[in-house]
Structure formats: C-alpha cells, structure tokens
C-alpha positions in Angstrom: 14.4 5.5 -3.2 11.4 7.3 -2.9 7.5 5.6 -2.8 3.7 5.8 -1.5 3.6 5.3 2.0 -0.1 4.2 3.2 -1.1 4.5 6.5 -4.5 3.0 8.4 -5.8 5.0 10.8 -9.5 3.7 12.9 -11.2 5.6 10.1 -8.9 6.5 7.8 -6.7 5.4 5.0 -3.3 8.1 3.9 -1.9 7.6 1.1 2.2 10.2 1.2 3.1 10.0 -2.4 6.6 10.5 -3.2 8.7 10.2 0.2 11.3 8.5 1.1 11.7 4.8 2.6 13.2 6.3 5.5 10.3 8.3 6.3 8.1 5.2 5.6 10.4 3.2 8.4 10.3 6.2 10.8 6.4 5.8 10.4 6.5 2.1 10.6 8.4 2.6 14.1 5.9 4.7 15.7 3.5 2.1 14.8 0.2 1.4 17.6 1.7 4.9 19.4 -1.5 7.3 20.2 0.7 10.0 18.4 3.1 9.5 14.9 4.8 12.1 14.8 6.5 12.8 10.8 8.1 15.9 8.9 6.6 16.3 5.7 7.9 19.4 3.5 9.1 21.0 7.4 6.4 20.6 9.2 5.8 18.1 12.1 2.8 16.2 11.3 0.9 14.3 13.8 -1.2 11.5 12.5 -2.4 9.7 15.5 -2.7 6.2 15.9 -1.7 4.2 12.6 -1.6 0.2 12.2 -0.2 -0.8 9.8 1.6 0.8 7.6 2.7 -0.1 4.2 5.2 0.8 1.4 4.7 0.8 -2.0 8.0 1.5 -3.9 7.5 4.4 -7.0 3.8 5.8 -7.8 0.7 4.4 -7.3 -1.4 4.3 -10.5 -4.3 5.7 -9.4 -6.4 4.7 -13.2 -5.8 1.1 -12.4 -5.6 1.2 -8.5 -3.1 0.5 -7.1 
C-alpha cells in the first residue's frame, strides 16, 4: 500500500508522496531521534529531528488540500 507520509520538523513540514507504509513506520520509529535516517530512491536521507509523523493512505489532493 503505498501513501503521503508527512513529517514535522521545528520549522518544517515534508510531505514523501508515494512511499510505502513500511517506510512511513520506519520513520515513525525514529521518531524525537536528533537524526532519521530513510532511503528514498537509494539514497540515505537524513531528516533530523521529526515529531510527529503522519500517514495518509493514496495521494493527497493538493486542489482541495489535503
């Protein structure tokens, strides 16, 4: 199942269209760590600090929103 996964950051909202849950959970684990630490398309990514994270299951409609 793949989805949006949204991540807060102190400053920053990311929006990861079309991953998979699994990636959202490994997010969601590493939550309130100074360093989250992800693969996206082979490379490590490291997003810093991120609280909370959310899921939103298929696309996001970005004309309405959300």
């Amino acid at each position: 199942m793949k989805g949006t996964a949204i991540l807060f950051q102190e400053r920053n909202i990311t929006f990861i269209e079309d991953v998979e849950h699994s990636f959202y959970e490994e997010i969601k684990d590493q939550c309130d760590c100074e360093h989250c630490n992800c693969k996206i398309n082979n490379k490590t990514v490291d997003f810093g600090s991120v609280s909370p994270v959310f899921w939103h299951e298929d696309d996001i409609d970005w004309d309405y929103g959300y």
